[in-house]
C-alpha positions in Angstrom: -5.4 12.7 6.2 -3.7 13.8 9.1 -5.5 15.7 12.5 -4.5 19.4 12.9 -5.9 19.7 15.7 -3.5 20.9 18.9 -2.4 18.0 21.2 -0.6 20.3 23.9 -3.0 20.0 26.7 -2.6 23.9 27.7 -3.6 25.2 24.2 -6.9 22.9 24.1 -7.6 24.2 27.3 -6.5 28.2 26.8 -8.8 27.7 23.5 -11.6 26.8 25.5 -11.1 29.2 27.7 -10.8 32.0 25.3 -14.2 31.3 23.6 -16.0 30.8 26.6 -15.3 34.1 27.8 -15.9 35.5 24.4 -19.3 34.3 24.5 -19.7 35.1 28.2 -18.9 38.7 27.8 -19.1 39.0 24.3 -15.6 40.3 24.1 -14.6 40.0 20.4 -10.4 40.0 21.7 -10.5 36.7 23.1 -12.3 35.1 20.2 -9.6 36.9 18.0 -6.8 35.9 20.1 -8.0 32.3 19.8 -8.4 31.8 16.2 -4.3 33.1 16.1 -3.3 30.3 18.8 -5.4 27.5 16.6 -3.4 28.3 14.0 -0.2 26.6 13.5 2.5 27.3 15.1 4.6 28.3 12.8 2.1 31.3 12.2 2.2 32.2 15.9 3.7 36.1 16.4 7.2 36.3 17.6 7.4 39.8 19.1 10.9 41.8 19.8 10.8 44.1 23.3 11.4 47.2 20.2 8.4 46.6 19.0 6.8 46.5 22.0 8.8 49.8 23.1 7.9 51.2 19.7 3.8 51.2 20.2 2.8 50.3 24.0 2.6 53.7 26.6 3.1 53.2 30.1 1.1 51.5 32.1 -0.7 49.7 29.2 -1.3 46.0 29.0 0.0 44.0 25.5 -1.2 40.8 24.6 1.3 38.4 22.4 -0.2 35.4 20.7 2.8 33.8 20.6 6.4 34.1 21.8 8.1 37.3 23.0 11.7 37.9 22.5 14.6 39.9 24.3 15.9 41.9 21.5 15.8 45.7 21.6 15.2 47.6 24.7 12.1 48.5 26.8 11.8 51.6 28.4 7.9 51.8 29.7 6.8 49.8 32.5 3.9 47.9 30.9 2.1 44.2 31.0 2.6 41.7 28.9 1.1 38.6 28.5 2.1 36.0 25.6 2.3 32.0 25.3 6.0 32.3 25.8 8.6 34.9 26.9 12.6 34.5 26.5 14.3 34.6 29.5 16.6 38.0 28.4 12.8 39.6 27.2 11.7 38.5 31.0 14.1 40.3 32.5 14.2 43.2 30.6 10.4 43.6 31.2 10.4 42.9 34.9 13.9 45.2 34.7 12.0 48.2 33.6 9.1 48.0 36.4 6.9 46.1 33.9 4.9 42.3 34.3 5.2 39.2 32.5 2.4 37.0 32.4 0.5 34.6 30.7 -2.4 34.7 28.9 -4.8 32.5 31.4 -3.8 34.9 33.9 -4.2 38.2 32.0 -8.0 36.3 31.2 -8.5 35.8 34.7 -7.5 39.2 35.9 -9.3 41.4 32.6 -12.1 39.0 31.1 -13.6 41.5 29.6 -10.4 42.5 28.0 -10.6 46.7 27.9 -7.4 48.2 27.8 -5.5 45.5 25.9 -3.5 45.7 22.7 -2.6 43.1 20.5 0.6 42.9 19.2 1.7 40.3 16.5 
Protein backbone atom coordinates (compact mmCIF):
# COMPACT_ATOMS: atom_id res chain seq x y z
CA UNK A 1 0.00 0.00 0.00
CA UNK A 2 1.25 3.28 -0.66
CA UNK A 3 2.37 6.26 2.19
CA UNK A 4 0.02 9.29 2.22
CA UNK A 5 1.87 10.90 4.23
CA UNK A 6 3.28 14.59 3.04
CA UNK A 7 6.88 14.62 1.79
CA UNK A 8 7.18 18.53 1.30
CA UNK A 9 9.42 19.39 4.12
CA UNK A 10 7.38 22.84 4.91
CA UNK A 11 3.98 21.01 5.31
CA UNK A 12 5.55 18.33 7.88
CA UNK A 13 6.95 21.07 9.57
CA UNK A 14 3.74 23.74 9.38
CA UNK A 15 1.77 20.51 10.67
CA UNK A 16 3.89 20.29 13.63
CA UNK A 17 3.71 23.51 14.23
CA UNK A 18 0.02 23.87 14.08
CA UNK A 19 -0.64 21.14 16.71
CA UNK A 20 1.86 22.24 18.96
CA UNK A 21 0.43 25.46 19.32
CA UNK A 22 -2.95 23.96 19.48
CA UNK A 23 -2.05 22.06 22.45
CA UNK A 24 0.04 24.96 23.80
CA UNK A 25 -2.81 27.31 23.86
CA UNK A 26 -5.55 25.16 23.36
CA UNK A 27 -6.58 27.02 20.33
CA UNK A 28 -9.06 24.71 18.43
CA UNK A 29 -8.16 26.99 14.83
CA UNK A 30 -4.83 25.61 14.39
CA UNK A 31 -5.70 22.09 15.07
CA UNK A 32 -8.55 22.71 12.42
CA UNK A 33 -6.42 24.35 9.99
CA UNK A 34 -4.05 21.33 10.22
CA UNK A 35 -6.30 18.48 9.72
CA UNK A 36 -7.33 20.67 6.09
CA UNK A 37 -3.45 20.86 5.10
CA UNK A 38 -3.03 16.86 5.90
CA UNK A 39 -5.47 16.29 3.61
CA UNK A 40 -4.61 15.92 0.08
CA UNK A 41 -3.99 18.36 -1.96
CA UNK A 42 -6.41 18.19 -4.21
CA UNK A 43 -8.85 18.92 -1.27
CA UNK A 44 -6.95 22.02 -0.26
CA UNK A 45 -9.27 25.46 -0.70
CA UNK A 46 -8.67 27.55 -3.64
CA UNK A 47 -10.05 30.95 -2.68
CA UNK A 48 -10.96 33.93 -5.33
CA UNK A 49 -10.07 37.76 -3.85
CA UNK A 50 -14.45 38.01 -4.43
CA UNK A 51 -14.88 35.79 -2.02
CA UNK A 52 -12.63 37.21 0.15
CA UNK A 53 -14.22 40.76 -0.68
CA UNK A 54 -17.65 39.17 -0.20
CA UNK A 55 -17.20 38.15 3.75
CA UNK A 56 -13.86 39.78 5.31
CA UNK A 57 -14.40 43.68 6.90
CA UNK A 58 -11.59 45.83 7.16
CA UNK A 59 -8.95 45.35 9.04
CA UNK A 60 -9.68 41.65 9.65
CA UNK A 61 -7.28 38.87 9.33
CA UNK A 62 -8.35 35.61 6.78
CA UNK A 63 -6.75 32.48 6.96
CA UNK A 64 -6.68 30.22 3.47
CA UNK A 65 -5.73 26.59 3.84
CA UNK A 66 -4.67 26.45 0.57
CA UNK A 67 -4.05 28.65 -2.49
CA UNK A 68 -5.48 32.18 -3.07
CA UNK A 69 -6.27 33.39 -6.37
CA UNK A 70 -6.53 36.89 -8.24
CA UNK A 71 -9.93 36.79 -9.61
CA UNK A 72 -12.50 39.31 -8.62
CA UNK A 73 -11.64 42.45 -6.84
CA UNK A 74 -10.74 43.52 -3.20
CA UNK A 75 -11.71 46.52 -1.88
CA UNK A 76 -11.00 46.24 2.17
CA UNK A 77 -7.56 46.38 3.36
CA UNK A 78 -7.34 43.06 5.29
CA UNK A 79 -4.61 40.16 6.12
CA UNK A 80 -4.36 37.15 4.52
CA UNK A 81 -2.48 34.34 5.12
CA UNK A 82 -2.70 31.03 2.92
CA UNK A 83 -0.07 28.26 1.68
CA UNK A 84 0.01 30.00 -1.66
CA UNK A 85 -1.02 33.27 -3.23
CA UNK A 86 -1.09 34.11 -7.18
CA UNK A 87 0.93 36.69 -8.12
CA UNK A 88 -2.27 38.98 -9.66
CA UNK A 89 -4.15 38.05 -5.98
CA UNK A 90 -0.77 39.46 -4.32
CA UNK A 91 -0.95 42.46 -5.88
CA UNK A 92 -4.32 43.19 -5.63
CA UNK A 93 -4.09 42.60 -1.87
CA UNK A 94 -1.04 44.57 -1.19
CA UNK A 95 -2.75 47.13 -3.99
CA UNK A 96 -5.70 47.76 -1.69
CA UNK A 97 -3.49 48.52 1.66
CA UNK A 98 -3.94 44.90 2.68
CA UNK A 99 -0.96 41.94 3.74
CA UNK A 100 -0.06 38.83 2.34
CA UNK A 101 1.46 36.36 4.44
CA UNK A 102 1.91 32.97 5.25
CA UNK A 103 0.63 30.90 7.59
CA UNK A 104 4.01 30.29 9.87
CA UNK A 105 4.01 33.88 10.10
CA UNK A 106 0.40 34.70 10.84
CA UNK A 107 1.20 31.64 13.79
CA UNK A 108 3.99 33.44 14.94
CA UNK A 109 2.50 36.86 15.04
CA UNK A 110 -1.38 35.56 16.57
CA UNK A 111 -0.78 32.03 18.23
CA UNK A 112 -3.51 32.20 19.93
CA UNK A 113 -5.42 32.82 16.80
CA UNK A 114 -8.44 35.52 17.96
CA UNK A 115 -9.65 37.50 15.30
CA UNK A 116 -9.11 35.04 12.42
CA UNK A 117 -11.54 33.70 9.88
CA UNK A 118 -11.26 30.80 7.85
CA UNK A 119 -12.01 30.84 4.55
CA UNK A 120 -12.14 27.71 2.27
Amino acid sequence: MKSRSKTNPRLVNLISLLKNTSRENGVNIWRDIATRIEASSSKYAEVNLSKINRYANAGETIIVPGKVLGSGIIEASVKVAALNFSESAAEKITGAKGQCMSIEQLLKDNPKGSQVRILR
